[in-house]
N, C-alpha and C positions, 0 to 999 in steps of 0.2 A: 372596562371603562377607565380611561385614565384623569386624574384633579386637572383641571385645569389651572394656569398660573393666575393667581388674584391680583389686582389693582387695585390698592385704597386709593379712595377721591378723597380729598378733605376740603372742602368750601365752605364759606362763610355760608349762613341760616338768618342773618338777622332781617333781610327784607326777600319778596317774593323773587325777585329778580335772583339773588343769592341763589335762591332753591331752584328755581330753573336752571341757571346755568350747571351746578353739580348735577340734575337730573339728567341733561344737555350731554354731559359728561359721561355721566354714566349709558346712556343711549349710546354715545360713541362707539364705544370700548367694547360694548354688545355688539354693534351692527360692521365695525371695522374689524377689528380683532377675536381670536380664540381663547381671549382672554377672558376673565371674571372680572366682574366691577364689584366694589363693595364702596359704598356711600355713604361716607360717615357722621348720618344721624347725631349732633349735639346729643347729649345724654344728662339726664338731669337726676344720675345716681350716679356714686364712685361705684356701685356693681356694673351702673352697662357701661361705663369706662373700663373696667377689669373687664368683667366678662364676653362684652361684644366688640367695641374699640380697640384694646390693648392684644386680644386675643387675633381680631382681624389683622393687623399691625404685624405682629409675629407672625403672619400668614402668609404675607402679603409679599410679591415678585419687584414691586415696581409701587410708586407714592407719586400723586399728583398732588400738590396744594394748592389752592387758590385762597389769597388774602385779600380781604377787601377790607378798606379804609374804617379806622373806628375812633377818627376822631382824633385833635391834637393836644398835646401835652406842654404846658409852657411853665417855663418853670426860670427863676433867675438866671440860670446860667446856659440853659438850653431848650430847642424848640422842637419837637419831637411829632411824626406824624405816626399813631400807629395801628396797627397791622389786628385783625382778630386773633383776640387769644387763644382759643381753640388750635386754631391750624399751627401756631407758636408754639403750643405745647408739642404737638404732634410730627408738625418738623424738627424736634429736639427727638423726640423716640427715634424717627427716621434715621437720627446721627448715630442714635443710640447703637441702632443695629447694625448700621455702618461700621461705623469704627470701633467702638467696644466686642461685637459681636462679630464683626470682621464678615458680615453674611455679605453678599451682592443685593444693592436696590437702587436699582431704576430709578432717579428722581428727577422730577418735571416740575418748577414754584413757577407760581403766578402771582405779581402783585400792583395790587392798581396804581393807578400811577402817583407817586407822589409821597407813597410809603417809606418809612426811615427804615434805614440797613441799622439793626439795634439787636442786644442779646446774643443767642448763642450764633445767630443769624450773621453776626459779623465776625464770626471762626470760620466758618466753612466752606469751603470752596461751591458754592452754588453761584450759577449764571441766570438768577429768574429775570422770567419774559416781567416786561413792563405793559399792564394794560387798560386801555381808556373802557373799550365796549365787549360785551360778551363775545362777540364772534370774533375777535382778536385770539382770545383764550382757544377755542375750537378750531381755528384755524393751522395753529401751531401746534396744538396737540396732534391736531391727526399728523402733519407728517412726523411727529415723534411716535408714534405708534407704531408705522411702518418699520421705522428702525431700530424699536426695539425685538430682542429677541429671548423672549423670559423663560424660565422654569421654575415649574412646582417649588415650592418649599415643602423641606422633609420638616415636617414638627411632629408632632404626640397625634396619631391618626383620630383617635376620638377624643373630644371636647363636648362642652355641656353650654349653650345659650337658653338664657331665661328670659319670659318677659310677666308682666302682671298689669291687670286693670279691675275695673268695678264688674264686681259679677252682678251688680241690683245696681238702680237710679241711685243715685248720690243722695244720701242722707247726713243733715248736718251733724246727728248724733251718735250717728253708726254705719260705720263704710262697711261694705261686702267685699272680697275682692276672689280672685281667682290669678294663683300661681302657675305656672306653665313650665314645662323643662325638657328642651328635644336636645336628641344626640346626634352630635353633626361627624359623619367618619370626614375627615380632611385629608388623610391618606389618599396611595393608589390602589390599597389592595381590600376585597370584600374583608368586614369584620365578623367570626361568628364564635369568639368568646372574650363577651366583654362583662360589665358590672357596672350598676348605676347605684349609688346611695344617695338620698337626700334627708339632711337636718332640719324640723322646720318646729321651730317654737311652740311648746303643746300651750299654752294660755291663747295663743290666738286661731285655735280650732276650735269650732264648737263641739261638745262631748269628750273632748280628750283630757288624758289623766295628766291631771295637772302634776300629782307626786312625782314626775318625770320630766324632764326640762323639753325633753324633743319628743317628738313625735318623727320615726324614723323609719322609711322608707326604701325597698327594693327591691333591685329587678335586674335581671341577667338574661343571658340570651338562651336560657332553659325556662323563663317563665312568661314568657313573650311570643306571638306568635310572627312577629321581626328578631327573627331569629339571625338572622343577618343583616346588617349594616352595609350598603353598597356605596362604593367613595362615589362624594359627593350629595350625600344621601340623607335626610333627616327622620328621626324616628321619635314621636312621643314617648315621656320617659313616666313623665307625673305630670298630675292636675289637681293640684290642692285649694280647696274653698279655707280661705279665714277670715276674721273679721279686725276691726280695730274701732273700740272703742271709750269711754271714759273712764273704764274702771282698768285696761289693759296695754292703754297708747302708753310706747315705752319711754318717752317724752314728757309723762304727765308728772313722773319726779324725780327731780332735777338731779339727783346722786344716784337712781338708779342707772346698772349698767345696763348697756345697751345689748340685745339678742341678737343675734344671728344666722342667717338663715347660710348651710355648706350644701356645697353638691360637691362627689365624689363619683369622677370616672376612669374606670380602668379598661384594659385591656392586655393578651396576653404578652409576654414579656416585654412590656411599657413601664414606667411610671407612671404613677396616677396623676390625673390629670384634675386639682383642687380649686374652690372658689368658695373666700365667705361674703356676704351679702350683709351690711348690718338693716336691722329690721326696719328702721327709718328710711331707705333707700328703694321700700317697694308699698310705699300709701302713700295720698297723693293729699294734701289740707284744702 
């Protein structure tokens, strides 16, 4: 089985139309191309920026952005129309890998029409399409499709993506939640000796000993019956219940530090591949 080349989308989120068109998008890239779409979901933690954003980004063959309008800036000495932050941020990583990293990526901007050339945006040699209506955007994309001609990126074959939500109906006094953590091989080749560690704050389990800061989890590919890892392939790691509430929200006083939640994965002569999580970044108020 060989990875396929990845496509970050990155599209504005702020109205319904936004979200279509990057779905529009991603539908593309599926039904035209042997490519991977990856649709870059706004993230309302610095973990799914590190760990799903920043990690897909490093993955990734080829960077579509689409900017849409957020509004003008006036100010004494100048008039400013500008651009979603999000995609701004993210076409600054795109340079990143560019030019610091010297990698090859494929890039396609889109921006609505009317948007100021501003920030790092007026360094780099980018030629974006200017567009009034959605299917302006998909029109030009697909023949830039055809002409690209992508490959895998080599990175660290196994990585660790997380996500969390309410395991119980939302309670104003006390949230339930449930943690999640699969291992995703991004290599071409089967994985069958890897290792997963996970950090996760013993105050916010229930029953666990608190004398100990973490509560410390794991699992390799001798104690799993996914004893191998197939590229492109996701494997449950952990599923952790905790809670948060008024006696343990890490928030409730003002000088304490903040916890964090690490995932640790290896495999054989790799570097390990780390993320910390601070504990503010997976409950929701």
């Amino acid at each position: 089985m060989v990875t396929k080349s990845l496509i970050f989308i990155s599209c504005g989120q702020y109205t319904e139309e936004e979200i279509a068109l990057g779905r529009a998008v991603e539908a593309l890239v599926r039904s035209e191309t042997a490519y991977e779409p990856y649709f870059a979901e706004q993230q309302n933690s610095l973990d799914g920026l590190v760990g799903n954003i920043l990690s897909a980004l490093g993955r990734s063959a080829a960077f579509i952005g689409i900017m849409h309008n957020r509004g003008e800036i006036v100010s004494p000495s100048i008039r400013v129309r500008r651009g979603s932050v999000w995609i701004e941020q993210e076409v600054a990583i795109a340079a990143f890998i560019q030019h610091v990293l010297a990698r090859q990526l494929e890039v396609a901007l889109y921006l609505q029409r009317g948007i100021s050339r501003e920030g790092l945006r007026q360094q780099l040699r980018l030629k974006p399409v200017e567009f009034d209506q959605p299917e302006e955007v998909l029109d030009d994309l697909r023949s830039r499709l055809r002409a690209w001609t992508l490959q895998p990126v080599n990175v660290r074959p196994l990585i660790a993506e997380w996500k969390f939500d309410f395991a119980k109906p939302y309670d104003g006094e006390h949230h339930d939640y449930r943690f999640e953590v699969e291992l995703v091989n991004t290599g071409s080749s089967v994985l069958d000796q890897w290792m997963a560690e996970l950090w996760f704050p013993s105050q916010f389990i229930a029953g666990a000993d608190r004398s100990k800061p973490h509560v410390v989890l794991k699992l390799d590919d001798t104690k799993t019956p996914e004893k191998r890892i197939w590229p492109g392939s996701k494997v449950t790691a952990f599923e952790v219940d905790y809670y948060v509430d008024r006696k343990n929200w890490p928030g409730f006083e003002v000088e304490q530090r903040q916890p964090v939640v690490r995932i640790r994965v290896c495999t054989a002569n790799q570097p390990p591949w780390e993320v910390e999580i601070p504990f503010m970044d997976i409950q929701r108020f």
